[in-house]
PyMOL Python script that loads the backbone (N, CA, C, O; Angstrom):
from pymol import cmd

cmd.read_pdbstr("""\
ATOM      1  N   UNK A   1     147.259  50.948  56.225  1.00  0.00           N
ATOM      2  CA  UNK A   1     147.853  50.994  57.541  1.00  0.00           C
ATOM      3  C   UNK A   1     149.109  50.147  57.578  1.00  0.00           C
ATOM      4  O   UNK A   1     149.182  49.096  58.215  1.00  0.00           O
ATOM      5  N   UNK A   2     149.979  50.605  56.941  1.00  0.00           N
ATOM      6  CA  UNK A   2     151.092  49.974  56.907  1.00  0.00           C
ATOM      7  C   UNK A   2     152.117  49.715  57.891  1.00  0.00           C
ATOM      8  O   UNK A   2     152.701  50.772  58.133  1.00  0.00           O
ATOM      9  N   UNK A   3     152.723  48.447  58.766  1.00  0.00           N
ATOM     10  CA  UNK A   3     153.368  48.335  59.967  1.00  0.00           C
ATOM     11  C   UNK A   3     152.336  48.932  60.741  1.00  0.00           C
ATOM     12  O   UNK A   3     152.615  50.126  60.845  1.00  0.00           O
ATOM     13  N   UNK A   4     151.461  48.715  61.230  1.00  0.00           N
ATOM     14  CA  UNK A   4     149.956  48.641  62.242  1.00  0.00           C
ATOM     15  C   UNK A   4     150.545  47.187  62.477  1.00  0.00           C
ATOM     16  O   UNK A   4     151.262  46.670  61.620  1.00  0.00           O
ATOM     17  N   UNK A   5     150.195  46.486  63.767  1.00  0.00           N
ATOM     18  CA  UNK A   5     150.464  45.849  64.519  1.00  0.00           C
ATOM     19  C   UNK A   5     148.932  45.261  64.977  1.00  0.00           C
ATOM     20  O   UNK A   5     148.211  46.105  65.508  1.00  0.00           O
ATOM     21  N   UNK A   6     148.332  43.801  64.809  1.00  0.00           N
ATOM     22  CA  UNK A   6     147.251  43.686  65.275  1.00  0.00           C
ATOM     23  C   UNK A   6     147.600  42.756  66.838  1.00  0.00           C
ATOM     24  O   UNK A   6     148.440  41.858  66.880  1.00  0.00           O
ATOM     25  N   UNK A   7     146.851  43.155  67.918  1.00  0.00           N
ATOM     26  CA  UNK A   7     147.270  42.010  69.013  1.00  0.00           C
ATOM     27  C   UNK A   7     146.109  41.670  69.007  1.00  0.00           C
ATOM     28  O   UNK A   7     145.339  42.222  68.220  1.00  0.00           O
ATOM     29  N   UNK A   8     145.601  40.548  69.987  1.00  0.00           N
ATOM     30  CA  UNK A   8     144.675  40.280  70.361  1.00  0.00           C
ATOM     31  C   UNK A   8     144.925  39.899  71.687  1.00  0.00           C
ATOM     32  O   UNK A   8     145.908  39.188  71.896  1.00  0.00           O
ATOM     33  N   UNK A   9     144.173  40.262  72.666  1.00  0.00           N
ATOM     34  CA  UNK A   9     143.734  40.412  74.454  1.00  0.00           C
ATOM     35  C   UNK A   9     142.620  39.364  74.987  1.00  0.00           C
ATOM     36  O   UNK A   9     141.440  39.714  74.970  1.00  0.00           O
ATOM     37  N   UNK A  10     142.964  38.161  75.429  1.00  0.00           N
ATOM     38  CA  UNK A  10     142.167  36.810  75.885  1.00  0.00           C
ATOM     39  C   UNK A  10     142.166  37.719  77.364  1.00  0.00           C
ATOM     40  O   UNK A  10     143.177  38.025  77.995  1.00  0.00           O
ATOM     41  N   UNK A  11     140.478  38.123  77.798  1.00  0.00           N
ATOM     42  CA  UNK A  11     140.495  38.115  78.960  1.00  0.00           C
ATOM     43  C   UNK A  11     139.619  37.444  79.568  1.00  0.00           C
ATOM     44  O   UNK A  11     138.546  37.478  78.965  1.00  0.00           O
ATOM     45  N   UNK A  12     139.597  36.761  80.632  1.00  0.00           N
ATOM     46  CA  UNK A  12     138.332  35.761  81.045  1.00  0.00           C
ATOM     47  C   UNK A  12     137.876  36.687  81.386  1.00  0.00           C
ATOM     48  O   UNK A  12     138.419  37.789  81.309  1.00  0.00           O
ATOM     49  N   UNK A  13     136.320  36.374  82.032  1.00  0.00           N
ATOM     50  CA  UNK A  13     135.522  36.915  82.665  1.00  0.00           C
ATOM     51  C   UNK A  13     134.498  35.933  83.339  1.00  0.00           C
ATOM     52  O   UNK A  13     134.299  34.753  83.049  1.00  0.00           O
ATOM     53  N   UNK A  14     133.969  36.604  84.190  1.00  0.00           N
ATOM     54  CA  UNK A  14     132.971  35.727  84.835  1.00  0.00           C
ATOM     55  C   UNK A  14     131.708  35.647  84.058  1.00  0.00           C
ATOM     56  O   UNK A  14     131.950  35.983  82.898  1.00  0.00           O
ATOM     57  N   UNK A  15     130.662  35.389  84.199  1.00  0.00           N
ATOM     58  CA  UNK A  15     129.211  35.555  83.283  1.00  0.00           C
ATOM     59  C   UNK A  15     128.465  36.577  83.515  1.00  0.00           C
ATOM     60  O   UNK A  15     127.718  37.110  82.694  1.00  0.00           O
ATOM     61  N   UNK A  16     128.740  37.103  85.373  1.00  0.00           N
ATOM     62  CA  UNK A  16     128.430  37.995  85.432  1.00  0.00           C
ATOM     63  C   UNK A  16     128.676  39.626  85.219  1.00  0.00           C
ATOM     64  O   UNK A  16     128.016  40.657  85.096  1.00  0.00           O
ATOM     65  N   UNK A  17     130.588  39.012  85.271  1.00  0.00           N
ATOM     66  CA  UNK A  17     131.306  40.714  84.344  1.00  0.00           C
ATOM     67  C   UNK A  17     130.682  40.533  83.050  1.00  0.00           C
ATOM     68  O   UNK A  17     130.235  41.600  82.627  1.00  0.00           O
ATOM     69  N   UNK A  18     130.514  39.632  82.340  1.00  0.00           N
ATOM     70  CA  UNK A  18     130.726  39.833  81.065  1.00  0.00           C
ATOM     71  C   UNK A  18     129.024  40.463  80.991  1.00  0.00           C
ATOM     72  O   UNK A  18     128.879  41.347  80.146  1.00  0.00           O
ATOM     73  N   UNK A  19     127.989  40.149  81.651  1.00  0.00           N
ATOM     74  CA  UNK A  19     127.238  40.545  81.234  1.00  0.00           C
ATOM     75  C   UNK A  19     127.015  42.040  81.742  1.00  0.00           C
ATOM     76  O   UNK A  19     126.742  42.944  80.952  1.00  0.00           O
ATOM     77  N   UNK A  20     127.107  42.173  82.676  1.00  0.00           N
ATOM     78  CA  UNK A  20     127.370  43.691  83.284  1.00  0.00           C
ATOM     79  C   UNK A  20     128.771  44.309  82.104  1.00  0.00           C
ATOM     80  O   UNK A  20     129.043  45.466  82.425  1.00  0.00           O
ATOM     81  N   UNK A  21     129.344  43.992  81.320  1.00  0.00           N
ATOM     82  CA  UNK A  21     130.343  44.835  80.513  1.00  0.00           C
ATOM     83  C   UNK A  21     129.412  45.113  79.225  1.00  0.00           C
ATOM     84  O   UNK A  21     129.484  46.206  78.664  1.00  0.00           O
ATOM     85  N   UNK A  22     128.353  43.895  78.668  1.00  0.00           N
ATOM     86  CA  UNK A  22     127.677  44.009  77.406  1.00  0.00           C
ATOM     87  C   UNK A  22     126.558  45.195  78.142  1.00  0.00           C
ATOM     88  O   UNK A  22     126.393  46.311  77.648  1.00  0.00           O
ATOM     89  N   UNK A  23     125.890  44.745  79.320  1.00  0.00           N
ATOM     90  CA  UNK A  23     124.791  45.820  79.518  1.00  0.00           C
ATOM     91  C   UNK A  23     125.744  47.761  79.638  1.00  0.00           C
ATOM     92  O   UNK A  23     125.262  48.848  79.319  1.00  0.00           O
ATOM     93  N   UNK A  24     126.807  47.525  80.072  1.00  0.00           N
ATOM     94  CA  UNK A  24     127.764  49.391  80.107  1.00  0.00           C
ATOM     95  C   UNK A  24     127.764  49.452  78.450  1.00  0.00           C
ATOM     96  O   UNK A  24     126.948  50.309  78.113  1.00  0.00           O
ATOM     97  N   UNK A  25     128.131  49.096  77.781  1.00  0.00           N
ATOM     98  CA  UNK A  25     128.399  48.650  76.420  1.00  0.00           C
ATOM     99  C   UNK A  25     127.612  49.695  75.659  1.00  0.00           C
ATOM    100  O   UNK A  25     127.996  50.693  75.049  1.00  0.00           O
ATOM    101  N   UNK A  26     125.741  48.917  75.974  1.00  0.00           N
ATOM    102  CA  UNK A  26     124.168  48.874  75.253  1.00  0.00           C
ATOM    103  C   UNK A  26     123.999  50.599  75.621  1.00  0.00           C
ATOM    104  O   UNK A  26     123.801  51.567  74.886  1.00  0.00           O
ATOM    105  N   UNK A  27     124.186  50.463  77.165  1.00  0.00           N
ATOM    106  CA  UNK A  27     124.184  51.839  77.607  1.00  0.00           C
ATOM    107  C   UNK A  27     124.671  53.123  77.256  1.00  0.00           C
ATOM    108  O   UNK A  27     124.130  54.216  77.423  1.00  0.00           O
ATOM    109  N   UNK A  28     126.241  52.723  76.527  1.00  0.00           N
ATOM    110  CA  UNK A  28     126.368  53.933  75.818  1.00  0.00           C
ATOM    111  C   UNK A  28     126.410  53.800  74.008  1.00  0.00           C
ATOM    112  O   UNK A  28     126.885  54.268  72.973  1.00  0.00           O
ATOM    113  N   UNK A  29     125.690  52.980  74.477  1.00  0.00           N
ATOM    114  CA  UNK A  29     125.618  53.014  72.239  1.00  0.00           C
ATOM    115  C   UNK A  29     126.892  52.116  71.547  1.00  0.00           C
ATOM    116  O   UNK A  29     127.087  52.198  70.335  1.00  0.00           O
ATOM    117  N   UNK A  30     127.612  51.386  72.280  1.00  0.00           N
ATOM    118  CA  UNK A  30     128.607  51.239  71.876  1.00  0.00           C
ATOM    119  C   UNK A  30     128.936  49.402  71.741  1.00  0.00           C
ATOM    120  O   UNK A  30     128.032  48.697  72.188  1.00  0.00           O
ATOM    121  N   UNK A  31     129.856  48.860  71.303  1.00  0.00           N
ATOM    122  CA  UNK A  31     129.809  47.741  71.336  1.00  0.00           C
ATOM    123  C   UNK A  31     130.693  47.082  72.206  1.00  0.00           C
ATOM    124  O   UNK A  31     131.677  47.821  72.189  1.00  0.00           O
ATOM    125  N   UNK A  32     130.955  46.101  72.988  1.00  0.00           N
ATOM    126  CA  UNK A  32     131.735  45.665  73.731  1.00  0.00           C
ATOM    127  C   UNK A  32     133.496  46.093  73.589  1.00  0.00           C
ATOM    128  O   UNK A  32     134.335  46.444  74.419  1.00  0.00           O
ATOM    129  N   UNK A  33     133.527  45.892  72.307  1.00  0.00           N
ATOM    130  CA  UNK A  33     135.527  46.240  71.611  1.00  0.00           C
ATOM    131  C   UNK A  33     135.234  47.536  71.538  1.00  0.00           C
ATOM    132  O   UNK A  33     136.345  48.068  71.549  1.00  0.00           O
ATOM    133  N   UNK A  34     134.450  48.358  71.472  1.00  0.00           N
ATOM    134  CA  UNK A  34     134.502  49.849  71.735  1.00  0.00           C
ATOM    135  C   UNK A  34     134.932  50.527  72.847  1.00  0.00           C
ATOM    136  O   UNK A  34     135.926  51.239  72.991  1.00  0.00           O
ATOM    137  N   UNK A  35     133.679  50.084  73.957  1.00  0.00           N
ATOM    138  CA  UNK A  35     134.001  49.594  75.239  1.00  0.00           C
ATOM    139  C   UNK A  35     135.318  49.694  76.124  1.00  0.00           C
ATOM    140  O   UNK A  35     135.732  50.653  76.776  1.00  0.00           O
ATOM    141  N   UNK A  36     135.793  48.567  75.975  1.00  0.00           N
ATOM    142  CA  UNK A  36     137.386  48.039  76.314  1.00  0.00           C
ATOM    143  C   UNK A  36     138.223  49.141  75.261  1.00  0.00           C
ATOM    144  O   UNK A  36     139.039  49.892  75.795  1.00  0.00           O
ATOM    145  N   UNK A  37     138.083  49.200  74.264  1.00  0.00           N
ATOM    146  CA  UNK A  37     139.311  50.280  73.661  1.00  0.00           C
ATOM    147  C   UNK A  37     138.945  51.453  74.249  1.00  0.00           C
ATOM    148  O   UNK A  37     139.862  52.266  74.141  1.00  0.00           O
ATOM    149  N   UNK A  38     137.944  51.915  74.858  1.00  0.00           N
ATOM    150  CA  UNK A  38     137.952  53.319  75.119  1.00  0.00           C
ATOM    151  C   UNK A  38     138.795  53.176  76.474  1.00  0.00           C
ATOM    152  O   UNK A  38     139.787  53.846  76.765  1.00  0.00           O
ATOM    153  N   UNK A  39     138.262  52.272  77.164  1.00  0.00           N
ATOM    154  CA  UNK A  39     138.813  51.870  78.539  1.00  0.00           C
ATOM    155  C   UNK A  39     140.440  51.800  78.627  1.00  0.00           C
ATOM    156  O   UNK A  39     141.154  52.424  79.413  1.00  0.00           O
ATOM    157  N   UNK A  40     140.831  50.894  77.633  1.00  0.00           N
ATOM    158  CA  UNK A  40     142.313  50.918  77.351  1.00  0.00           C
ATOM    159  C   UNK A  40     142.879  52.519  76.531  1.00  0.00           C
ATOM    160  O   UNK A  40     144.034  52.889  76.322  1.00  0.00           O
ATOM    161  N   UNK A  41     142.176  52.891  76.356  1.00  0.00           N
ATOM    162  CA  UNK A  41     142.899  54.340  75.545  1.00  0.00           C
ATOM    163  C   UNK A  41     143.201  55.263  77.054  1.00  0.00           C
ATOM    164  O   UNK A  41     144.278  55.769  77.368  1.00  0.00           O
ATOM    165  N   UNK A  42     141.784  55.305  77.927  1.00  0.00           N
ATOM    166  CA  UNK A  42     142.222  56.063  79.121  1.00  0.00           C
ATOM    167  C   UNK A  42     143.712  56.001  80.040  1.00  0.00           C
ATOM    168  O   UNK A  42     144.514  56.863  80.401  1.00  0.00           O
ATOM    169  N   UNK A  43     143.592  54.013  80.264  1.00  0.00           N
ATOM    170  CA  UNK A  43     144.929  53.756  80.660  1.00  0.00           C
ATOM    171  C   UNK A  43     146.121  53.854  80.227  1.00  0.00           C
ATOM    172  O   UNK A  43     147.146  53.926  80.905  1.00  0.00           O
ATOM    173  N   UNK A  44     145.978  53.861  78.659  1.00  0.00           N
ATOM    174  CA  UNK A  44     147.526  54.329  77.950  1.00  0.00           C
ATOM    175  C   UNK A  44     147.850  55.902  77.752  1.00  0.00           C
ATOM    176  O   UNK A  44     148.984  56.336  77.552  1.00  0.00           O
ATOM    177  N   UNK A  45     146.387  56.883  77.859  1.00  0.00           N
ATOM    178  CA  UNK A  45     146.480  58.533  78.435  1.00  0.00           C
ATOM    179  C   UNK A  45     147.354  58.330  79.467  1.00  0.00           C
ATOM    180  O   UNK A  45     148.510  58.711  79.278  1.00  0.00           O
ATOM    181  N   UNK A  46     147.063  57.790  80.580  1.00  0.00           N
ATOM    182  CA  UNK A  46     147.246  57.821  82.366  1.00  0.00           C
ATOM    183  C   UNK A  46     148.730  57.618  82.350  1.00  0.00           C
ATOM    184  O   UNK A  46     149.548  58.369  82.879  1.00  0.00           O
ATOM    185  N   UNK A  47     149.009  56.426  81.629  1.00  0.00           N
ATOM    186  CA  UNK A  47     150.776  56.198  81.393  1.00  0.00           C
ATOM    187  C   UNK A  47     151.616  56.647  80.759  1.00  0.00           C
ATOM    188  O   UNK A  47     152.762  56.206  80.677  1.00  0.00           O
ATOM    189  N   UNK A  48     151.338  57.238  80.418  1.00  0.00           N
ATOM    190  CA  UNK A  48     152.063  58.274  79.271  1.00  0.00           C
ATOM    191  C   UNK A  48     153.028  59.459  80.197  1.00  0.00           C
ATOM    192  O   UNK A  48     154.114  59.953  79.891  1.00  0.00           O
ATOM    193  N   UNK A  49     152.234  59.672  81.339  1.00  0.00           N
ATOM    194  CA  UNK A  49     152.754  60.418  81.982  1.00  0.00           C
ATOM    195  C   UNK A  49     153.744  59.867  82.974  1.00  0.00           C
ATOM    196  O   UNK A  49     154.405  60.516  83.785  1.00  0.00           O
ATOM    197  N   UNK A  50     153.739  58.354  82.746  1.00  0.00           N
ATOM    198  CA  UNK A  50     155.386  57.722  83.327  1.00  0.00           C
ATOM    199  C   UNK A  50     156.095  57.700  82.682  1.00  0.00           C
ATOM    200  O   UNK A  50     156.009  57.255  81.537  1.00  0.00           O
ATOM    201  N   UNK A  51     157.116  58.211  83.241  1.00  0.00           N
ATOM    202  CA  UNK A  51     158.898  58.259  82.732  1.00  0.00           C
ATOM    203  C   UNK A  51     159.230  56.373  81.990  1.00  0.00           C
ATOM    204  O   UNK A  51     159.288  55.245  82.480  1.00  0.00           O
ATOM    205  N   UNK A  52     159.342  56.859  80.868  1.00  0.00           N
ATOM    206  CA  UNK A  52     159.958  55.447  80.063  1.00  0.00           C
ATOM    207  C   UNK A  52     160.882  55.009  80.710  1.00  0.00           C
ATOM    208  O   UNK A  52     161.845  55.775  80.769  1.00  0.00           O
ATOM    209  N   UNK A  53     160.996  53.939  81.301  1.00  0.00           N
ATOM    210  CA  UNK A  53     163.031  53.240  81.645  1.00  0.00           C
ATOM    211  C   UNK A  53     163.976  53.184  80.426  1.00  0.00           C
ATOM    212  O   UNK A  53     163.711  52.664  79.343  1.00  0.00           O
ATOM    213  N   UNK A  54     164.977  53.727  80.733  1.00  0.00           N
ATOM    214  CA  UNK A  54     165.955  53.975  80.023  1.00  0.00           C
ATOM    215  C   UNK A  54     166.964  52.253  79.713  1.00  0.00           C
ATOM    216  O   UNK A  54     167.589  51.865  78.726  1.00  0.00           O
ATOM    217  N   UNK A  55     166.770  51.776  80.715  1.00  0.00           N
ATOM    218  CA  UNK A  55     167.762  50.674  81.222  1.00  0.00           C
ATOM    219  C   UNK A  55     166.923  49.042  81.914  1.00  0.00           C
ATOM    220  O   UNK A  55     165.786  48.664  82.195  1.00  0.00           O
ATOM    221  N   UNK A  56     167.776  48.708  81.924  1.00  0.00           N
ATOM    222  CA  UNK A  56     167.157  47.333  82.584  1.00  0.00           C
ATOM    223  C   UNK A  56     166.512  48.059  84.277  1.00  0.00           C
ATOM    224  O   UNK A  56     166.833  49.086  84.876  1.00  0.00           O
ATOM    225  N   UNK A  57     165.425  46.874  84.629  1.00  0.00           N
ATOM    226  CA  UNK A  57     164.540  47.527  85.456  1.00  0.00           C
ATOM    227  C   UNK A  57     164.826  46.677  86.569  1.00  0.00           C
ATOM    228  O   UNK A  57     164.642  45.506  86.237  1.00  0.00           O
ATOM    229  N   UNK A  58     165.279  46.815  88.002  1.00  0.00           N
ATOM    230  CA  UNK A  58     165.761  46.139  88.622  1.00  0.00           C
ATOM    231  C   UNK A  58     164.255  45.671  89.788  1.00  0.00           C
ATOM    232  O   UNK A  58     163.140  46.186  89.710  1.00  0.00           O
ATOM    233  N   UNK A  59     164.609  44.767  90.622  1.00  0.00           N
ATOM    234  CA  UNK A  59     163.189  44.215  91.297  1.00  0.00           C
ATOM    235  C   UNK A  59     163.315  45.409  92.205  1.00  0.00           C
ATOM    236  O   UNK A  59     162.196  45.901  92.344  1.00  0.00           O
ATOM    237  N   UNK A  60     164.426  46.210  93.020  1.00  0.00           N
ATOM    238  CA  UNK A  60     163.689  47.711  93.761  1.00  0.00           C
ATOM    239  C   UNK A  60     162.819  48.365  93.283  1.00  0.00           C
ATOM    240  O   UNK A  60     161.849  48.684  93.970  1.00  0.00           O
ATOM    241  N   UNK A  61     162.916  48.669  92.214  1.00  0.00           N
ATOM    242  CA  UNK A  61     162.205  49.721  90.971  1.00  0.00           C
ATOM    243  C   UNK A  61     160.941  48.699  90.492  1.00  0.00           C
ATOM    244  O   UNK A  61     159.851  49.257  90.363  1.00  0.00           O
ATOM    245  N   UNK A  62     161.001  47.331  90.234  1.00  0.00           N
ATOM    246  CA  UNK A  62     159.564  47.195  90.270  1.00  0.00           C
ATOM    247  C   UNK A  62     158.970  47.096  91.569  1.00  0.00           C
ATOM    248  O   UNK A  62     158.001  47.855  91.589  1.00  0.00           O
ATOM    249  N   UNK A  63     159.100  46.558  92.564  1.00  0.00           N
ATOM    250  CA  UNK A  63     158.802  46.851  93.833  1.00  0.00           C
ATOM    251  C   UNK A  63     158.241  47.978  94.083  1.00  0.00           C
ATOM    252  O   UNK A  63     157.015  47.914  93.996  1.00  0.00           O
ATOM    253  N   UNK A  64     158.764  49.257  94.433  1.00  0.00           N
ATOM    254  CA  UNK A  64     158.721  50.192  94.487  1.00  0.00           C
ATOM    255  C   UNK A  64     157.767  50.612  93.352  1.00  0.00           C
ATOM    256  O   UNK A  64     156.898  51.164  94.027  1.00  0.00           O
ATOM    257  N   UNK A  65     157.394  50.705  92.201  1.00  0.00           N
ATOM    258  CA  UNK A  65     156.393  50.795  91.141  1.00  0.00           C
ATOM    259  C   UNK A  65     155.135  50.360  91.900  1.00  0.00           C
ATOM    260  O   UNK A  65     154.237  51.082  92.333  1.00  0.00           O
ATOM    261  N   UNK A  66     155.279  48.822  91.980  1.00  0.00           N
ATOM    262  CA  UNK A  66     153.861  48.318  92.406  1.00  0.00           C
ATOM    263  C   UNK A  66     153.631  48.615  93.870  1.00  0.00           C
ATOM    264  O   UNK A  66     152.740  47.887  94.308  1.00  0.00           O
ATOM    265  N   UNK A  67     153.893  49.048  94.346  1.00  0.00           N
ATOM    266  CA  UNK A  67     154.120  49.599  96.277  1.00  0.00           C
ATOM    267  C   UNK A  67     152.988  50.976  95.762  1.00  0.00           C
ATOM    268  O   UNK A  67     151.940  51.152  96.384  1.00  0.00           O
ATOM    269  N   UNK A  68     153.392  51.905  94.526  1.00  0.00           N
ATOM    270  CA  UNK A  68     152.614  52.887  94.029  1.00  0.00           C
ATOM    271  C   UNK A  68     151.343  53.036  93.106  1.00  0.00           C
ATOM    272  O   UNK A  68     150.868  53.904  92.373  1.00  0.00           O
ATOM    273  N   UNK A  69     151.049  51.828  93.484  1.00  0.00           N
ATOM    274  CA  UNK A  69     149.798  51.073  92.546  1.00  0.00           C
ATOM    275  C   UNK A  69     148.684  51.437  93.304  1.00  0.00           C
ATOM    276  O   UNK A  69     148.860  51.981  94.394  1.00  0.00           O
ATOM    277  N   UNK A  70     147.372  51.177  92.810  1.00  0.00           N
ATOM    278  CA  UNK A  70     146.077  51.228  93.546  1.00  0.00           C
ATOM    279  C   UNK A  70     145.834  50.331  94.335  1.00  0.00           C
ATOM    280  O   UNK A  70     144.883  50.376  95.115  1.00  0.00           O
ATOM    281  N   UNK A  71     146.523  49.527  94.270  1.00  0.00           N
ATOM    282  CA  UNK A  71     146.635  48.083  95.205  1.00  0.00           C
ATOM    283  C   UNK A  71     147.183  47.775  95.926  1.00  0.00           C
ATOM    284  O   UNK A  71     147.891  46.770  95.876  1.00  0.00           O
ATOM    285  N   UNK A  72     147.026  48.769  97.184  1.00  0.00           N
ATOM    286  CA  UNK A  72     148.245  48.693  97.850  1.00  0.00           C
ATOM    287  C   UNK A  72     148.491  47.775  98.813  1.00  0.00           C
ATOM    288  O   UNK A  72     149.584  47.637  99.361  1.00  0.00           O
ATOM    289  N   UNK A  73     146.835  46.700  99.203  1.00  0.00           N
ATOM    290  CA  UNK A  73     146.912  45.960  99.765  1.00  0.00           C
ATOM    291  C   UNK A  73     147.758  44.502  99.450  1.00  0.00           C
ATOM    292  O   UNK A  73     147.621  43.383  99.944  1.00  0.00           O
ATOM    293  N   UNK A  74     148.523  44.925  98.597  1.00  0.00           N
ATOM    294  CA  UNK A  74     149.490  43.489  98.035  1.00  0.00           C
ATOM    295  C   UNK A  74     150.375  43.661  99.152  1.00  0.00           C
ATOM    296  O   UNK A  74     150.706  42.637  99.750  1.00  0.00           O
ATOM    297  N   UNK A  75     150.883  44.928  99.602  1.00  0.00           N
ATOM    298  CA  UNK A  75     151.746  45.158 100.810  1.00  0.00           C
ATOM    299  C   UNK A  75     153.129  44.137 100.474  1.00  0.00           C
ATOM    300  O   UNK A  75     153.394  43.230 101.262  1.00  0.00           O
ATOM    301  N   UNK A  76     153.959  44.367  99.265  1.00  0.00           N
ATOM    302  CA  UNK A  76     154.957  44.025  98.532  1.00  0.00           C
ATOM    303  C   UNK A  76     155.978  44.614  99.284  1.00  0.00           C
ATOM    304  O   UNK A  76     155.925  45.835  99.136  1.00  0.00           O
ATOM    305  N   UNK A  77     156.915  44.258 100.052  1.00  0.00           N
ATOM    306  CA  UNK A  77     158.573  45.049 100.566  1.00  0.00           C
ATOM    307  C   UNK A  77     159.884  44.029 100.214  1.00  0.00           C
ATOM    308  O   UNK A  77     159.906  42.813 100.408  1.00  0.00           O
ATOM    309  N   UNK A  78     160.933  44.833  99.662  1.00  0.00           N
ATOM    310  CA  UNK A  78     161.880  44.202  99.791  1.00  0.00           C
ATOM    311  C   UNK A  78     162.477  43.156 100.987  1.00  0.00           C
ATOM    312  O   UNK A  78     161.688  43.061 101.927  1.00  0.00           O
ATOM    313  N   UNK A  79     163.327  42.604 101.090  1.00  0.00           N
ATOM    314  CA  UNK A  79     163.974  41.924 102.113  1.00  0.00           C
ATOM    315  C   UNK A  79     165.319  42.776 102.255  1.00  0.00           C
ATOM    316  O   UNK A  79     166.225  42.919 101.434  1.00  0.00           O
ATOM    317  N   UNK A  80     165.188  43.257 103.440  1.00  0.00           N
ATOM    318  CA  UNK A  80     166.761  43.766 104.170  1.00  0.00           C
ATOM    319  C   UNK A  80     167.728  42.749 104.398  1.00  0.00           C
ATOM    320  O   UNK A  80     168.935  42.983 104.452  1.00  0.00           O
ATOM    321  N   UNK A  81     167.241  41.678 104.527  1.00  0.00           N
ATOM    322  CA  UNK A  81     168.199  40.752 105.542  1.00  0.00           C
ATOM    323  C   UNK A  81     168.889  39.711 104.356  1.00  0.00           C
ATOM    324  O   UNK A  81     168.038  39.288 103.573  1.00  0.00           O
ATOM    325  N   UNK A  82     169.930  39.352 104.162  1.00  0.00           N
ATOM    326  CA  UNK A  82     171.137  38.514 103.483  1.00  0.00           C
ATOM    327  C   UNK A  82     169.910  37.229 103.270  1.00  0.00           C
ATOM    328  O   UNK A  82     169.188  36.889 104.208  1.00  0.00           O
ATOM    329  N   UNK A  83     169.838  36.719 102.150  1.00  0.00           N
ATOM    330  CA  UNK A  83     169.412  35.133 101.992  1.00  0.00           C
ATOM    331  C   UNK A  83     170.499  34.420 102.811  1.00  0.00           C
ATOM    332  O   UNK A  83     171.670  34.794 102.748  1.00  0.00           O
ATOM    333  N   UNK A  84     170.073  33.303 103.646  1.00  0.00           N
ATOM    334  CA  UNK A  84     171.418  32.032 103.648  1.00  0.00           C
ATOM    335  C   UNK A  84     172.024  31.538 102.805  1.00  0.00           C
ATOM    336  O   UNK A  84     171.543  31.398 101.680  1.00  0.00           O
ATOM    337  N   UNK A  85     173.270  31.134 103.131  1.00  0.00           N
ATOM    338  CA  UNK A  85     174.122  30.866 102.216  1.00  0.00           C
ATOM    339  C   UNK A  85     174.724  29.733 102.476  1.00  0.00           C
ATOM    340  O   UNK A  85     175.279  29.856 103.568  1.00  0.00           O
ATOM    341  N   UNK A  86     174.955  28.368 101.897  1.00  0.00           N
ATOM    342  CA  UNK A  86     174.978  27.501 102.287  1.00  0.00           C
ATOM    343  C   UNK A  86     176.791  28.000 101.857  1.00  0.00           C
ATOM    344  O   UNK A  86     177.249  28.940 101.207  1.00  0.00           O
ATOM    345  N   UNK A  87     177.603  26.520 102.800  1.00  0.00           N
ATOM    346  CA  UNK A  87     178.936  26.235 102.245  1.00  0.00           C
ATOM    347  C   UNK A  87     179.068  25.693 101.261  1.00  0.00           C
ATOM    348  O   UNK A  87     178.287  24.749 101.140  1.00  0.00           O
ATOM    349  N   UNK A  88     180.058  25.929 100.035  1.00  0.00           N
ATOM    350  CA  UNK A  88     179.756  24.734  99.460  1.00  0.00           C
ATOM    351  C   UNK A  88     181.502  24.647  99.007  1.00  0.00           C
ATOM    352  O   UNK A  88     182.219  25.637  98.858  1.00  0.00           O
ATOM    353  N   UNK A  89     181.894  23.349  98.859  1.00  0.00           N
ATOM    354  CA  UNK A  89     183.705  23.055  98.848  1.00  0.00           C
ATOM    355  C   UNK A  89     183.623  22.322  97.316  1.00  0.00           C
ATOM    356  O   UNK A  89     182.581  21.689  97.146  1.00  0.00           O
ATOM    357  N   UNK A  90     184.366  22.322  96.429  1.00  0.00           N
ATOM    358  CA  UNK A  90     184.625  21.979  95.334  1.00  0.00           C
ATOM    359  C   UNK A  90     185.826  21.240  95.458  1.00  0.00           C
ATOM    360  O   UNK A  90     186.351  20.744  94.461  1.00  0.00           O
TER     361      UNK A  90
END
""", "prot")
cmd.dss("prot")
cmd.show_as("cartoon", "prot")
cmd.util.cbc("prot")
cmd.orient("prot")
């Protein structure tokens, strides 16, 4: 496997995810890193079907990204209105 790339993924968990993730795990025959890679294979299916950025990604466009998330209760909006601007004399 030549240029294969290994990462490794620190995710906490509580005692009780973790044990509710080993008991889904037992349930389908599988082992915990089975598990999570199948889980992560679905989510990198799901994204695949987003348009790559071509260019630098500006905070509208992430805004607007996460506004289209499952989470929508973050309730994320730009600011319309000018920051203040102080004087400043040199």
């Amino acid at each position: 496997m030549k240029g294969d790339r290994i990462v490794t993924i620190s995710l906490p968990l509580q005692p009780q995810q973790e044990a509710r993730l080993v008991a889904v795990a037992r349930a389908k025959g599988l082992s915990t890193d089975a598990l999570v890679r199948e889980a992560l294979e679905r989510i990198l299916a799901e994204a695949s079907a987003v348009p790559a950025s071509s260019g630098p990604v500006s905070g509208v466009v992430l805004v607007a990204t996460m506004q289209e998330s499952p989470c929508r209760e973050i309730g994320l909006e730009v600011p319309r209105d000018r920051p203040p601007v102080r004087d400043v004399r040199f």
